[in-house]
C-alpha positions as CSV (number, residue, x, y, z in Angstrom):
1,X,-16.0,44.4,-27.3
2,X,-18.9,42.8,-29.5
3,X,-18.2,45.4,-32.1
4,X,-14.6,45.0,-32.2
5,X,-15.4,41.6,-33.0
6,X,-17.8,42.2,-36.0
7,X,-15.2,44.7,-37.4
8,X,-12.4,41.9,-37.1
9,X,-14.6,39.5,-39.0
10,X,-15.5,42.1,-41.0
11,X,-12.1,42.3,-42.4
12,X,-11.6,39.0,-41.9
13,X,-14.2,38.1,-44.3
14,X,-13.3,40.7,-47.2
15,X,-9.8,39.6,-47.1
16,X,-10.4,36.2,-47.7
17,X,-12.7,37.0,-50.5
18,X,-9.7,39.0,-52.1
19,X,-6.9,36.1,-51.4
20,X,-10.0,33.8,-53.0
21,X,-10.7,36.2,-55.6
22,X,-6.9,36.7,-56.7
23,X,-6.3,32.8,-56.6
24,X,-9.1,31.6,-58.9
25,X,-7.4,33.9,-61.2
26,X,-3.9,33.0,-61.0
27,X,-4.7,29.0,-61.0
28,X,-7.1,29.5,-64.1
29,X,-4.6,31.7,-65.9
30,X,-7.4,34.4,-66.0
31,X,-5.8,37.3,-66.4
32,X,-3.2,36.1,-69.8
33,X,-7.1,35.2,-71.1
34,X,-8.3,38.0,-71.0
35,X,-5.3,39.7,-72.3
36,X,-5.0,37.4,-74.8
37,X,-8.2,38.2,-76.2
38,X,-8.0,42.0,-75.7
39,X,-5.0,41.8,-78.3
40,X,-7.2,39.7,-81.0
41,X,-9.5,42.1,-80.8
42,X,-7.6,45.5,-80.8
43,X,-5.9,43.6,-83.4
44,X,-9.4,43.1,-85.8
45,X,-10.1,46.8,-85.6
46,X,-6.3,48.1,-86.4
47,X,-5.3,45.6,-89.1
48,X,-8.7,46.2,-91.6
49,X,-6.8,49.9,-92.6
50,X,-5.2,50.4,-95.6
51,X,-1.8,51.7,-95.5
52,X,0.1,53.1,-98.2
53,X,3.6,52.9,-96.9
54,X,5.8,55.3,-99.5
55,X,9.6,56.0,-99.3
């Protein structure tokens, strides 16, 4: 019975570090951060080539 125990605390545990995990980054807006800045910077190494648009 003492190992069911450790395994149910176990899991217990982990899934309180995910539910912690997932709502530090939904209160601090984490993940539209990081987004945010991934598009700045794709943006910085896309928009430095020249194009020569011709119709």
């Amino acid at each position: 019975m003492g190992k069911a125990i450790k395994i149910i605390l176990k899991i217990a545990a982990i899934l309180s570090a995910v539910i912690g995990v997932l709502f530090v980054v939904y209160f601090w807006n984490l993940d539209q951060k990081v987004l945010g800045w991934s598009y700045v910077q794709v943006n910085k190494i896309f928009d430095r080539k020249q194009t020569d648009v011709k119709f």
